[in-house]
Structure formats: C-alpha cells, structure tokens
C-alpha positions in Angstrom: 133.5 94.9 125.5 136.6 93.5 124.1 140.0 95.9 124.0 139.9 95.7 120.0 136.3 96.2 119.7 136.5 98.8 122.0 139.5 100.5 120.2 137.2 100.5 117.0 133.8 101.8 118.4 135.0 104.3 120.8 136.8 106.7 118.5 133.7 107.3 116.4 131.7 108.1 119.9 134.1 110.6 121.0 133.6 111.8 117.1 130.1 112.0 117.1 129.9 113.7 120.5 132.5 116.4 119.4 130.8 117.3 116.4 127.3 117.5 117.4 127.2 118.3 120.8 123.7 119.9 120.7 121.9 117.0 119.2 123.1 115.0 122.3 120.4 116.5 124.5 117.9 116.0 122.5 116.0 112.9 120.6 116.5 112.8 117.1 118.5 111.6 114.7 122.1 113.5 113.9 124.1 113.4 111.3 126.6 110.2 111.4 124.4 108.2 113.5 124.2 104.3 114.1 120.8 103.1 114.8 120.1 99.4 116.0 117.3 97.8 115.1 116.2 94.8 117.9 113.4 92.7 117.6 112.4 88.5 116.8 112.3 86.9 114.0 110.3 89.6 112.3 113.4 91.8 112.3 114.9 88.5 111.4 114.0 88.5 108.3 115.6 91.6 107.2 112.3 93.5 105.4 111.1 96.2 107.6 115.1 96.3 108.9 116.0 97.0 105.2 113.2 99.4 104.3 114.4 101.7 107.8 118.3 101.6 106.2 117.4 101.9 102.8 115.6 105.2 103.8 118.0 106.4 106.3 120.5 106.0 103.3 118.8 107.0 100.2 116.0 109.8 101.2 118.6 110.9 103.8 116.8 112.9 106.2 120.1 113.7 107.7 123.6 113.1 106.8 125.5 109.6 106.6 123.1 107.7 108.7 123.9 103.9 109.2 121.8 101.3 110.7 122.3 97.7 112.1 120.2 94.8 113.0 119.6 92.3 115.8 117.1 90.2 115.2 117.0 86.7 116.9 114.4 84.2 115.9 111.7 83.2 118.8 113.3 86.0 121.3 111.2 88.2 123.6 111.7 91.3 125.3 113.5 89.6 128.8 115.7 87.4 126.1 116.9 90.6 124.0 117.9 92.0 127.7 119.9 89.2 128.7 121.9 89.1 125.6 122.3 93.0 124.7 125.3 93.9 126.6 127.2 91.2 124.7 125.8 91.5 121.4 124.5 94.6 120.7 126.4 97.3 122.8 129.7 96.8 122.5 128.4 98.5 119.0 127.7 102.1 120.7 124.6 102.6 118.6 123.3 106.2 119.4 119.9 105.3 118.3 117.9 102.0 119.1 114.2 100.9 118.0 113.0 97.9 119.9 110.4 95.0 118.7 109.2 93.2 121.0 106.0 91.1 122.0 105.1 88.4 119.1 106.8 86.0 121.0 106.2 87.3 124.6 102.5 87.2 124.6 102.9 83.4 124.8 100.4 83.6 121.6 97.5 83.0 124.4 95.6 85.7 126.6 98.0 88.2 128.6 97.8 87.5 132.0 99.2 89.4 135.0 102.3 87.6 135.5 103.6 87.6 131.8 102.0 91.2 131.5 104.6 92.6 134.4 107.7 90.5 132.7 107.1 91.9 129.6 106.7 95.8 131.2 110.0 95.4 133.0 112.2 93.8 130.7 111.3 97.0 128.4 112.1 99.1 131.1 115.4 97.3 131.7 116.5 97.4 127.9 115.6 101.5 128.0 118.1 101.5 131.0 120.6 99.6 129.7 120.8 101.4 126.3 120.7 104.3 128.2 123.8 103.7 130.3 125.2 102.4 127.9 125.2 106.4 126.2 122.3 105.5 123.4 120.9 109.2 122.5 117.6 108.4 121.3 115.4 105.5 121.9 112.2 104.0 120.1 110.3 101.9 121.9 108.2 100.0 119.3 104.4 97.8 120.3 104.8 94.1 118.3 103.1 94.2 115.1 99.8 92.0 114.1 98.8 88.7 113.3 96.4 87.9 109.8 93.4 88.1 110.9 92.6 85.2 108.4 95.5 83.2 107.9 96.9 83.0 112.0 95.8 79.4 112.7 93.2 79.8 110.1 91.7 81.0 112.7 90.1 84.7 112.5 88.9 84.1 116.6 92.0 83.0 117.2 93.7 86.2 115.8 91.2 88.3 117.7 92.5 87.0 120.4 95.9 87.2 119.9 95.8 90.5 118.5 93.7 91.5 122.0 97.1 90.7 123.3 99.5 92.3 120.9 97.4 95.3 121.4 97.7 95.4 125.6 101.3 94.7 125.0 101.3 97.6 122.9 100.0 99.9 125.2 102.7 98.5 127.7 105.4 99.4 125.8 104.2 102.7 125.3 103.5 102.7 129.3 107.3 102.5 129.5 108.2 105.1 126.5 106.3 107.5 128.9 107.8 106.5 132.4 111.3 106.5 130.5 111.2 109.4 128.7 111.7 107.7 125.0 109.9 107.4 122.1 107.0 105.3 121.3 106.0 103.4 117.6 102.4 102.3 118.1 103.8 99.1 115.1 100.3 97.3 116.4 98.0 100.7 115.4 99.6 101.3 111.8 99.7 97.4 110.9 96.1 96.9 112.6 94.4 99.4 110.1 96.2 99.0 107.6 95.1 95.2 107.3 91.9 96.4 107.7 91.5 98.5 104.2 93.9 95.9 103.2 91.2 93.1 103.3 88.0 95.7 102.9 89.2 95.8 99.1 90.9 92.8 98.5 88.9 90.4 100.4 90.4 87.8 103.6 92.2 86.0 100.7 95.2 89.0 100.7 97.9 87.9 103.3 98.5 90.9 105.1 100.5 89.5 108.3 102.3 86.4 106.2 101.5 82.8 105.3 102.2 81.4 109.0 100.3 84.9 110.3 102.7 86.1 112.1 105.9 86.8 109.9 104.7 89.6 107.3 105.3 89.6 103.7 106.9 93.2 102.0 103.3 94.7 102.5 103.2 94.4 106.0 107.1 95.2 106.5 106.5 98.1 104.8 104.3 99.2 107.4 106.5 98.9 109.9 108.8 100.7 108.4 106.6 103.3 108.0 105.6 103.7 112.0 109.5 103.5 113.5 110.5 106.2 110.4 107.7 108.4 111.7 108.8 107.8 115.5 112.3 108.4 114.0 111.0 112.1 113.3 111.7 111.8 109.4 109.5 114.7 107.7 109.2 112.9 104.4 110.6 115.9 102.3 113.0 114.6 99.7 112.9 117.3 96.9 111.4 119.5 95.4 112.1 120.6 91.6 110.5 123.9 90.7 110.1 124.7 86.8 109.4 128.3 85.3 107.7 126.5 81.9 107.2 129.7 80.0 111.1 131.3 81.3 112.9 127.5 80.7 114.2 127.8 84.1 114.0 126.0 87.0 115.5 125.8 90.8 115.4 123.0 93.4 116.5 122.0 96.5 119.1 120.4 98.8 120.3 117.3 97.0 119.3 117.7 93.9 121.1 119.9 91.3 119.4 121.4 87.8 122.0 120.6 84.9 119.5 121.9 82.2 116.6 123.4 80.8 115.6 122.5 77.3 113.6 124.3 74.7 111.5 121.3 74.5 110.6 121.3 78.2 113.3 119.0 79.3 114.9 119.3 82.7 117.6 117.2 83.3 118.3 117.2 86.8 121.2 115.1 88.8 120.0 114.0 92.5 122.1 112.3 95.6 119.3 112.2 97.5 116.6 109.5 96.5 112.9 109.2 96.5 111.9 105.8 98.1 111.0 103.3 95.4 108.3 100.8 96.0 107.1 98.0 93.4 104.9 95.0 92.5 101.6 94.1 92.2 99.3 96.2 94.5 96.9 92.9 95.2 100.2 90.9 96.4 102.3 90.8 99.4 104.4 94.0 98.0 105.7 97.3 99.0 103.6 98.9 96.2 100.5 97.4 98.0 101.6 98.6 101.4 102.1 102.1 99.9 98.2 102.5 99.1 97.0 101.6 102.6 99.0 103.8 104.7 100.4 107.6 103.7 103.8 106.5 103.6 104.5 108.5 99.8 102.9 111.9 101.5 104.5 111.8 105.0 107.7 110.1 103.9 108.2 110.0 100.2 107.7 113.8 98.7 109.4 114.0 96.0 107.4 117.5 94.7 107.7 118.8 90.9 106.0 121.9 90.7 105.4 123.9 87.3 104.6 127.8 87.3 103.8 130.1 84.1 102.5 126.3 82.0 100.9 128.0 78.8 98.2 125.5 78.9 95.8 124.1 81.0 97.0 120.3 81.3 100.3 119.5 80.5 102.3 115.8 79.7 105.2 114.9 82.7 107.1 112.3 81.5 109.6 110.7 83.7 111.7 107.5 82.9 109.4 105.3 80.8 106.5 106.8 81.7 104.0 109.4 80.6 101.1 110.8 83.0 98.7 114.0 82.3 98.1 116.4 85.3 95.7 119.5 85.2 98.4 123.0 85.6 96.0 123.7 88.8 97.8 120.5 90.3 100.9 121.5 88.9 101.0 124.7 90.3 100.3 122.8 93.7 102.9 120.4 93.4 102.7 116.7 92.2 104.4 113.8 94.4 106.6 112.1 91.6 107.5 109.4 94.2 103.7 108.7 93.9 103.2 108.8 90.9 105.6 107.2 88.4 106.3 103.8 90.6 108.8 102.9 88.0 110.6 105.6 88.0 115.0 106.5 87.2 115.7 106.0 90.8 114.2 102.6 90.7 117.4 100.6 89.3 119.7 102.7 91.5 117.4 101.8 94.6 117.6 98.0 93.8 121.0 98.0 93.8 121.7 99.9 97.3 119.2 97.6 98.6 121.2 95.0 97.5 124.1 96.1 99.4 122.3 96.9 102.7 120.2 93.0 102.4 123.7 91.7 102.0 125.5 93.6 105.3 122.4 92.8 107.0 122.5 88.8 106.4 126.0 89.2 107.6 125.3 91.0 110.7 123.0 88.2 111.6 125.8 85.4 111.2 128.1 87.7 112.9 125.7 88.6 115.9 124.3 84.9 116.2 126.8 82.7 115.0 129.9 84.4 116.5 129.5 86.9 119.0 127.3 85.5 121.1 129.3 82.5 121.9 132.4 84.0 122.3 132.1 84.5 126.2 131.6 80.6 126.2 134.7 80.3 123.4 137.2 81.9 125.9 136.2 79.5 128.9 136.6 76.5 127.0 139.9 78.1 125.8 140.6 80.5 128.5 144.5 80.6 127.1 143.7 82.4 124.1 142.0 85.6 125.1 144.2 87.3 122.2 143.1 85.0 119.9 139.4 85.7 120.7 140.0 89.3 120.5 141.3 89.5 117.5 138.7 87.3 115.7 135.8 89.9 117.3 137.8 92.7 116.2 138.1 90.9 112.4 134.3 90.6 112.3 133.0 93.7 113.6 135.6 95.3 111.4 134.0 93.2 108.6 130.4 94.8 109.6 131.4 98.4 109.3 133.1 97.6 106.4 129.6 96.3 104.6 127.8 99.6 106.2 130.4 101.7 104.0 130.0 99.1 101.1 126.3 100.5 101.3 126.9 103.6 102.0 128.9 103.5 98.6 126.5 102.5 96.4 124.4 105.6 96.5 125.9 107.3 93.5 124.1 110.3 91.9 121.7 109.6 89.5 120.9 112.2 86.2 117.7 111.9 85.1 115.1 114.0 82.9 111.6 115.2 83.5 109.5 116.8 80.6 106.9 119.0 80.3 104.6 119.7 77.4 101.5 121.3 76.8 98.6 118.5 76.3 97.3 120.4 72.9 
C-alpha cells in the first residue's frame, strides 16, 4: 500500500474499530462499513453490484454503509487472487462478497485438476482478506447460464450449469473450512429461471442474450442471495394508522407529519423501500421480483390500519389506488409490493444514478490505473512521489463519489390515504 493511500484508509479503520468494537468479533454488517464486491464480468457490468449498494444505502439495514466494486472482465477465482493485494486491499474493506466460477469452469466439464485450482484459490482469497483485517466474508457459488439461449444450446447449458453447480458446492466447501459465509448465487438463480420459463416459456432470457451475462432480472437475483448472506432482515417500515382515532405511529426512519380528517397521512421517510420496475415478461427487476421473495424477505415496507369502519377500504399511494379487505389491513400490507410505482420511485432513480456513476468510475480507476501502477514506477522508478500522489488523487476521487451517493438520499414526504370503499 502506497504511504498516501495508506494515510487515507487507515484512519477510518482505526475509526471503525474504536466505535464498534463488539461487531468486530462477529459476522455482520456494522454501522459505517465498506463492503467489496469481487467477481468477472458479471460484477462488471454493474447490475447486481448496484442493486447490493442501492440497498445498503436506501433500505439501510444499518447505518452509513458503503460498497465498492471489482469486477474484471474474463477473471477467475486464481486471477482475482493474484491481483487483490494491489487492487482491492489497499481499500481496507471490512466486508467482501466474492463471484467467482463463470470463467473458471473452463465452460466444459469440471475435472479434478481445475476442480482443486478453483478450491484453493477461494481458500487463498478468504486468507488474504482475512489478514488483511476484513470482518466479514461472503463467499458466493457463480451464477447460471440460460438454459435456452447458452450456445443455443439447452444440453450444452446442462452441462455447464452441472459445473457451475459442483463449483458451487466448492465454494461453499471452503465457506465451511474457513469459517465465512456462503451465497448459494447458483441455487437462487437456478430456480428462479425455472418458474421464470414455466410461465413465460424458453423465449424469456433469464441468464442474458450471450447466456452468461444476465439482464436486470437475473441481477436482481443475485442481489437478492449475497443481501440475504449479508444477514439483511428485510424490515424497512412499518406505518401503523388508528383510522377511527386519526392517529398513527411508525417506526425508525420514518416520521408521521399528519393525520387528516380525510384519511390522509403524510409521512416523511429517510429510509427507502426498494423500487423495482418494467415489464414483468422482460429482462427487468420487476420480473425478477415475482420469482423470488425478494419484497417479503427484503422489501417490507408494512402499512397496517386498526379501528377501519368498514370492511374494505381504498389505499392510495402516489398515483395509484388499490382496494384491500380491513382483515388484510389489520395484518399488514407490503406497500413495496404493491404500488411498484410508488413516491420513492423518482428518489430511488436518482440515488441509483449516483451509485451507477461511482461504480463506472471505480472500474476505470481499479483497471485502468491502479493495476498498472507497480509496472508505472519501474518504468519510471524516479518518480515514486509522483505515483503516489496520483493513487492518492484517485482513490481520493472514489470516496469522494461514495459520499456523492451517500448524499443523494434525501428524505422524501409522501401521503398515503385511506377511505372506506362504500
């Protein structure tokens, strides 16, 4: 690690130990923490990377988290370990998820020899993360291939997703000899194609065009098993209305401004519901959502209405206007769910935004930059300073972006009404 860089990142470890000494034993996130996301070209292309910080941001399931990626296009497991002392550590991520196996499989049958590379390069990355004082590890299996659109080919994608599958269970060998966390990526991804295609036929592109690089369905996914390894519990809010009083409570990270007469309760919220969108039979986040129980596990967002004076009643949130029997509403609906469109969504787009744009950076940064810089100083070994300072510039640059992010989660008012269907 370079002095600057080193004068940057270590401060904020000696922080983040000092206030939260007892999370350090244990594995799970803490408030403040940076979590680096490794993987191929499928964490390349900054979906399922941006779904994990757009969560960790907006639905906050603890304080200030940040996140980071390091994809690299074609890398495997034994690649990522080669480069990460260079281009990931000098970071000091607490956290880390790993991807790993699309490429290492070799896209044939896993034999013995490839099988044993693959096992100990995860091993080695556990070690060196560990070493290098990461708290809490993920180890994640590779995702899937289309079963229709990998070579065109549904033996072939048998096949290959045999061997994405005994990789899987390889990486989760070495989650349980190390101690860490396992993301079965392969086990979501698997059955979710599977209702995927049951409804919508072998003509809906689960896995991506080319089969192996996913569209926002499949990311989604993805997102969905490393947030769950994570040990997010999914509860964002929950708003609590007393119809016949006009009163109403909630919880942390929301705030009730106002009950109306009229059954209007304007609420202001830091905390966000995840927003998915698009057309449920496309490549989308919204068709992800209905194949996997990413809204109940992750995205509760929970009005509940006591006392109703009727027995169905109107909600109407943003744009958007949806009957629910009071038995239901007495239970609890998942608004998340339920209005797709909802006054978060605009808010959420624009955060994303933000967190797409660091993220594109990182990659130039990571790729373009810091990994050649141990080549840059032997060419021009006279100008270590030089070098030093540059390094320091750009990672200065990346945790400026992360705060840029961070930034554009502003509180957001919105109303919800309730009125007796007459």
């Amino acid at each position: 690690m370079t002095k600057p860089l080193r004068a940057l990142v270590l401060p904020l470890v000696l922080l983040a130990a000092c206030a939260f000494p007892a999370a350090a034993a244990e594995q799970g996130l803490a408030a403040g923490d940076l979590v680096a996301i490794c993987g191929d070209s499928i964490t390349e292309q900054k979906d399922y990377s941006v779904d994990i910080e757009d969560y960790l941001l907006m639905c906050q399931p603890v304080a200030k988290l940040q996140a980071m990626q390091f994809g690299w296009g074609g890398e495997t497991s034994w690649g990522f370990l080669g480069r990460m002392a260079n281009d990931a550590l000098p970071f000091a991520p607490q956290v880390a998820t790993t991807c790993y196996g699309m490429n290492d499989g070799g896209y044939a049958p896993l034999g013995a020899d490839r099988a044993k590379q693959y096992h100990d390069a995860q091993k080695g990355i556990v070690a060196a993360f560990k070493k290098a004082g990461t708290r809490f590890i993920v180890v994640g299996a590779p995702g899937c291939v289309d079963a229709d659109t990998f070579h065109h080919s549904p033996e072939q994608a048998v096949m290959y997703n045999k061997t994405l599958a005994e990789l899987g269970a390889l990486a989760k060998q070495v989650a349980d000899e190390e101690g860490v966390v396992f993301a079965d990526v392969h086990g979501a991804m698997m059955t979710a194609m599977a209702k995927a295609k049951e409804k919508y036929g072998k003509e809906y592109v689960f896995a991506g065009g080319d089969g192996v690089h996913p569209g926002r369905n499949g990311h989604l996914v993805m997102a969905y098993a490393y947030l769950k390894a994570l040990g997010c519990d999914g509860a964002i809010g929950t708003v609590t209305v007393d119809l016949a009083a006009k009163k109403a409570e909630t919880t942390a990270g929301h705030r009730i401004l106002a009950v109306g007469a009229d059954g209007a309760v304007q609420v202001v919220s830091t905390r966000y519901p995840f927003c998915v969108s698009g057309d449920p039979k496309q490549q989308t986040t919204a068709s992800a959502a209905e194949f996997i129980p990413f809204n109940q596990e992750l995205n509760r967002f929970l009005l509940v209405v006591t006392n109703p004076g009727a027995e169905r009643l109107a909600v109407t949130w943003g744009a958007a206007t949806k009957e629910f029997s009071a038995a239901d509403l007495a239970k609890g609906i998942n608004l998340a769910a339920e209005f797709g469109d909802n006054p978060f969504t605009p808010f959420f787009l624009k955060v994303e935004s933000a967190v797409r744009g660091q993220q594109i950076y990182e990659t130039e940064f990571v790729k373009n930059f810091l990994h050649n810089v141990p080549q840059y100083r032997q060419v021009i070994s006279d100008e270590g300073a030089t070098w030093d300072r540059l390094v320091a510039k750009g990672t200065a640059k990346a945790v400026g972006l992360r705060a840029t992010a961070s930034e554009a989660l502003v509180p957001v008012t919105h109303v919800i009404t309730i009125k007796a269907v007459k």
